[in-house]
N, C-alpha and C positions, 0 to 999 in steps of 0.2 A: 439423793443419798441419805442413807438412815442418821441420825443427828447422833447416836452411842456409835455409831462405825468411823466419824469424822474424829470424836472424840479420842478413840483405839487409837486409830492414824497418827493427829497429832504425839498422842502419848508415847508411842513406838518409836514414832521422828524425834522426839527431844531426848529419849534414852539410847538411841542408836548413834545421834550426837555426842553427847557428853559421855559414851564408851568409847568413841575415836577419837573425840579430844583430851581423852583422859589418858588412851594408849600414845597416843604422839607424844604429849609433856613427858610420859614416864619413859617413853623411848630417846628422847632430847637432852635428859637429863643427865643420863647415862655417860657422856662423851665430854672429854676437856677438849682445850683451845689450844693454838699455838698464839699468845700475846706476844705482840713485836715491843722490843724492851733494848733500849738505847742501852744499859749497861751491859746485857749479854754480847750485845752488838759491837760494845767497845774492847770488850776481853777475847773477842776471836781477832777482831782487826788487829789489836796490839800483839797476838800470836801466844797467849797468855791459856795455857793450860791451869782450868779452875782443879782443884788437889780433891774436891768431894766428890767427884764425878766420874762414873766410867764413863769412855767412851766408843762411840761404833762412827763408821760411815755406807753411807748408801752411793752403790756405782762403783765406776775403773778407783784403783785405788791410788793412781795420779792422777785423778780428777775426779774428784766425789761430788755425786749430787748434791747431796746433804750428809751435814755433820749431828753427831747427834750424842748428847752426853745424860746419863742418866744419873741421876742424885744415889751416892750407895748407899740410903736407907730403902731404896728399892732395887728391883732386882728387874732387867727387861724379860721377857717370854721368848724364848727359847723358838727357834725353828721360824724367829722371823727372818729377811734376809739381810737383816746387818748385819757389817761385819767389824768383829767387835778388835778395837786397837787398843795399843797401852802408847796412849798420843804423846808425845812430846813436845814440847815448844816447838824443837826446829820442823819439826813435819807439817805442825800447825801455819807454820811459817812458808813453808813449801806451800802449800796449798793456799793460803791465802795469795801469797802472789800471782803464781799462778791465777787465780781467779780472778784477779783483780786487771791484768796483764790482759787476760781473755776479756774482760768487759768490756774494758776500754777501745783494743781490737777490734770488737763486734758490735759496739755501742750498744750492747743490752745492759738491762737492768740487773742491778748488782746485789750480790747475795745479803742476806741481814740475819741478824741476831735476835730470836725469838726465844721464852720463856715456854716452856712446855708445862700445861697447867691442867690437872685432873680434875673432873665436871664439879667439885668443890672451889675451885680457884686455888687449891693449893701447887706451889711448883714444884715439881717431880722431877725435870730436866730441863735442856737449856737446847737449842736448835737453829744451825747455823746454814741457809739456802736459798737460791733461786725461788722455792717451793714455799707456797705461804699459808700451806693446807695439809692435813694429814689426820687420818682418824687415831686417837686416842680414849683411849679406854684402861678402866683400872680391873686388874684380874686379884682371883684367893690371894689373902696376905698384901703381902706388897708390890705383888707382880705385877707390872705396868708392859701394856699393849701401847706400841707406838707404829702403827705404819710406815714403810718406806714410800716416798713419794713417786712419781709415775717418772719414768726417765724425760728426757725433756723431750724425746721427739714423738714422744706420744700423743700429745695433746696436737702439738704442731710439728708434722714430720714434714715440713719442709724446710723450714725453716734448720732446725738441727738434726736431718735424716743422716748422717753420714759421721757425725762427731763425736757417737757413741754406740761404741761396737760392745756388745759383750760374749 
């Protein structure tokens, strides 16, 4: 092989490189976390509606997947499928039992208290569920993208094939 064509070759490979490693970081970066955070954790268990916060729930709305509050200097994106409540203690309180009643009944693991945090690490909302995962992204302005998570018997329809009807 010609020693200028090996040369080309290599050159091509380490630019074709470092443009898909350049696309993956800028796509990576894009997307916040759900951080698991003992305080959020303790303000749903104690049944304690935070006053900055709107809130929605994901699923039956006597048994929500996930809870999910968003910070009101932003606003969530419309035409996702949460549904958005003006939560009160005692409902907060409903539901926590309820779930907690169901854990222990079924020996599954028990919902938690996560920090909803934009690909900055700033926190934008607070996230209370079985679900430890969910895409997050910040939209124009203030508008925050928060996915609803998979119902549970999606991942594993055996397990909870029949628990949740919608």
């Amino acid at each position: 092989m010609d020693l200028q064509l090996i040369k080309w070759v290599k050159t091509v490979s380490v630019v074709l490189t470092f443009s898909m490693l350049a696309t993956i970081a800028g796509c990576a970066g894009n997307y916040g976390k759900l951080v698991r955070d003992q305080e959020v954790n303790t303000a749903f268990k104690k049944s304690r509606v935070l006053p900055d916060y709107n809130y929605y729930y994901s699923g039956p709305h006597d048994k929500p997947i996930a809870i999910l509050g968003i910070h009101k200097d932003y606003s969530l994106k419309e035409g996702l499928l949460w549904n958005a409540i003006d939560l009160t203690d005692y409902q907060l309180s409903k539901w926590i039992q309820l779930n907690a009643s169901d854990e222990i009944h079924n020996f599954r693991r028990s919902y938690y208290g996560y920090s909803v945090n934009d690909a900055e690490g700033t926190r934008i909302g607070i996230w209370y569920s079985l679900r430890t995962y969910t895409t997050i992204t910040r939209g124009p302005g203030n508008e925050v993208i928060v996915y609803t998570p998979n119902r549970p018997g999606y991942l594993n329809r055996y397990k909870y094939q029949d628990e949740y009807q919608y």
